[in-house]
C-alpha positions, 0 to 999 in steps of 0.5 A, a space after each residue: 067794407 068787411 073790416 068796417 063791419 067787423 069794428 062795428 061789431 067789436 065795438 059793440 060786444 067791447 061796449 056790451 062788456 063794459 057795461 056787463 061789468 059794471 052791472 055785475 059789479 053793481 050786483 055782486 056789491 048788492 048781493 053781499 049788503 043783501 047777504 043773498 047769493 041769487 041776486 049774482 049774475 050766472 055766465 049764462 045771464 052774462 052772455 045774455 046781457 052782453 049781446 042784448 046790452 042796449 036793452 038791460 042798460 036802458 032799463 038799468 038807468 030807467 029803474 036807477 032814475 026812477 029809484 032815485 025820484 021815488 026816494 026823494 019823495 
């Protein structure tokens, strides 16, 4: 049951870096078009998303959608 447990939560912070990298990857290519250093991810930011990934990618997608409609019209 421990081991279980213990790949579920793996799991979990494996997904949660996937899905930091590509956020910061994301923002770091924005922070060099925009020429703004504050638009980068600190560690500390990092390790935030990381444990709380299902709510930051959420809203990630949520604004990229919105983005992408408001812009067609």
């Amino acid at each position: 049951m421990k081991t279980i447990m213990y790949s579920y939560i793996l799991y979990y912070f494996m997904i949660g870096t996937l899905s930091t990298m590509v956020l910061d990857y994301i923002l770091n290519r924005l922070a060099r078009f925009l020429n703004d250093e504050s638009k980068k991810f600190s560690n500390m930011e990092r390790i935030i998303v990381i444990m709380l990934w299902p709510i930051y990618t959420s809203i990630f997608i949520w604004n990229f959608i919105a983005g992408l409609i408001n812009k067609n019209k």
